[in-house]
N, C-alpha and C positions, 0 to 999 in steps of 0.2 A: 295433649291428652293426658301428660302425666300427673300435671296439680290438679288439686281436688276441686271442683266446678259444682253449681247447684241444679245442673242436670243428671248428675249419677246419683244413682240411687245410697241412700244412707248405710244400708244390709244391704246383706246377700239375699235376704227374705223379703225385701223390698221389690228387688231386683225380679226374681223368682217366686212369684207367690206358689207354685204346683211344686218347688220342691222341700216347701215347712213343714210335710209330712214327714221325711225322713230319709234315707238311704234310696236308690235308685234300684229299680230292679232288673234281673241280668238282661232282659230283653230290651230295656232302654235305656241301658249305659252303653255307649256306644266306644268307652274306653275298650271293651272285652274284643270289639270288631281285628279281625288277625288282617294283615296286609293284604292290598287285591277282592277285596270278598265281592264285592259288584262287579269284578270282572270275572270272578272264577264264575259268578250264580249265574253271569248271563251268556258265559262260552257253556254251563253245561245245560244249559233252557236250547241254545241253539245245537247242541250236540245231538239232542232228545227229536230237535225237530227233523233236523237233515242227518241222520246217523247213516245213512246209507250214501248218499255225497258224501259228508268225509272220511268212511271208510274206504270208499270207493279211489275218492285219490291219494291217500297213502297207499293204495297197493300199487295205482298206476305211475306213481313218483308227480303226481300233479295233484298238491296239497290245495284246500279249501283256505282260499286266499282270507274269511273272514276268519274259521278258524284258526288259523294261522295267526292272522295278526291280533288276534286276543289273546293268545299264548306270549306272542310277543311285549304286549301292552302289562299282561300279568309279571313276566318278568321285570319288566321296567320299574313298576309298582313297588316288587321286591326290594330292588335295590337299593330305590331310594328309602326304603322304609330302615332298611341296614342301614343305611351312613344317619338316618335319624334318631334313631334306640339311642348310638352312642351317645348325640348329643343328650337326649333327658336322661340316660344315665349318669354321666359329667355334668351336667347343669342341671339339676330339677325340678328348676325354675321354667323349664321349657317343655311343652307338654306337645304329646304327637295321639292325634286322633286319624286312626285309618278306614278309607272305606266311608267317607261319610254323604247319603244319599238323603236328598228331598222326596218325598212322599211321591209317591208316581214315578220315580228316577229322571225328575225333571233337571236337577244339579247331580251331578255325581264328581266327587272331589279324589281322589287318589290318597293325598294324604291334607290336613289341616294340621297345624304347628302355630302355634301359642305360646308367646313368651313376651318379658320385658319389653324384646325389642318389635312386640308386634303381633299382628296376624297374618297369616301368609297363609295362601292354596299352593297345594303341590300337583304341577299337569306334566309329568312325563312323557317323555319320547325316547323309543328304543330304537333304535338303527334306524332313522326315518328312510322310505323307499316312497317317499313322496314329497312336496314341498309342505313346510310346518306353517301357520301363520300363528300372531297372538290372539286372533279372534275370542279362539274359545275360551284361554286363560282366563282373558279379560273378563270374559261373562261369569265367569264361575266366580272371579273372585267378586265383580259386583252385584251378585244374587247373593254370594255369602256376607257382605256388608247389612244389606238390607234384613236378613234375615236377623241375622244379630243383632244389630243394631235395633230392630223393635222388637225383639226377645227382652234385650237386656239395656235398653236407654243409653249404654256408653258408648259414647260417641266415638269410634275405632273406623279407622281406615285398612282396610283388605288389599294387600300388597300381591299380586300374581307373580307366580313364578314357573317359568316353564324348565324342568329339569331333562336335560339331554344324558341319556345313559347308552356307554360302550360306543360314543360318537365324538372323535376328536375336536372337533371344530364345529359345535354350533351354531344353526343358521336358521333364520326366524325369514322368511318372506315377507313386505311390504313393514308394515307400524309397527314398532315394537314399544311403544309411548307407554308408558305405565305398569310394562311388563320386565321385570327381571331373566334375563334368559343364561344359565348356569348348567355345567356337566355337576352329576353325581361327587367328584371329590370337591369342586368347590361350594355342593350346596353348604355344608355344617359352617367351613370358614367364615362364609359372607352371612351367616344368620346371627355367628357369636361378635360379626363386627357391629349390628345394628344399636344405635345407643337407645336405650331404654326410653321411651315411651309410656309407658304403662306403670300406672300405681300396681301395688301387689293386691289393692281390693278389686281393683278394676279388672285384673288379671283372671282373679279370682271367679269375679262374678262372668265372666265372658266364658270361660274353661266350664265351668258350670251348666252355662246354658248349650255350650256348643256341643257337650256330650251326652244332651238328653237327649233322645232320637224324637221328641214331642216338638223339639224347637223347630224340628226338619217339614213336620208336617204340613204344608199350606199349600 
């Protein structure tokens, strides 16, 4: 993917016809999106619905097992979105999009990461109290290929990665073929070892597309 090939497009405007009007606006630049935000919208939509179940067992010390684990899943989210800042702050070559949802919230990704060495979906797990597989990884990352990929014609392979946070010993049940599976302090190490991949147009024009929220749409 990294030499120049007669499938990428020549521009960025080539690439992107809907953004040669100009700057993005705040509603569909999806860089402004703060860590967690599909999980904060969808614990406080389910809060709104059952507020009397979850008030009900916090008083009785028998917590709402959903609410509960979207607290958990939002912490997760957290974390990793910390060990990521640092990277594009040190590197800023590497870009972290958070929170990024397909229209209807058919994909929902935790965090996206863009750099030389690639693109990668970020799917956390915080204390699992159940068995993990890379089912869903996998899917997230092969819907975010496809979406991309006829956004922006470069030809880019979507690398999954499942991040295990405040869990010593990560453990993936059954396949884990095509999936990456890393604790929180090894995500940033193993992302600055990937060897670059990606022209800086091609980078370019992917970061681009992947932070219109237009591109999500389908």
């Amino acid at each position: 993917m990294g030499p120049e090939t007669t499938s990428v497009p020549v521009t960025v405007a080539d690439a992107l016809p809907h953004l040669r009007a100009g700057r993005l606006t705040g509603g569909d630049d999806l860089t402004s999106n703060r860590p967690a935000k599909h999980l904060i919208d969808r614990r406080r939509t389910y809060f709104r619905q059952h507020a009397a179940a979850v008030l009900r067992g916090r008083l009785t010390g028998s917590p709402d097992q959903y609410h509960r684990g979207m607290r958990h899943r939002i912490t997760g989210a957290r974390a990793a979105a910390g060990e990521l800042w640092e990277l594009a702050a040190r590197r800023p070559t590497w870009r972290v999009l958070q929170s990024v949802q397909s229209d209807g919230g058919a994909l929902e990704l935790d965090q996206l990461v863009l750099g030389p060495g690639g693109v990668f979906t970020i799917h956390t797990i915080y204390r699992p109290t159940h068995d993990v597989t890379a089912e869903a990884a996998w899917n997230e990352a092969r819907r975010t290929q496809e979406i991309l990929g006829a956004a922006t014609r470069v030809p880019i392979t979507v690398q999954p990665v499942i991040v295990f946070v405040r869990t010593k010993e990560p453990r993936v049940e059954g396949s884990r073929e095509g999936v990456e599976v890393l604790t929180t302090r090894e995500l940033v190490p193993w992302l600055e070892r990937r060897r670059p991949v990606l022209t800086d147009r091609e980078l370019e024009i992917v970061h681009l597309a992947a932070r219109d929220r237009r591109t999500w749409v389908r």
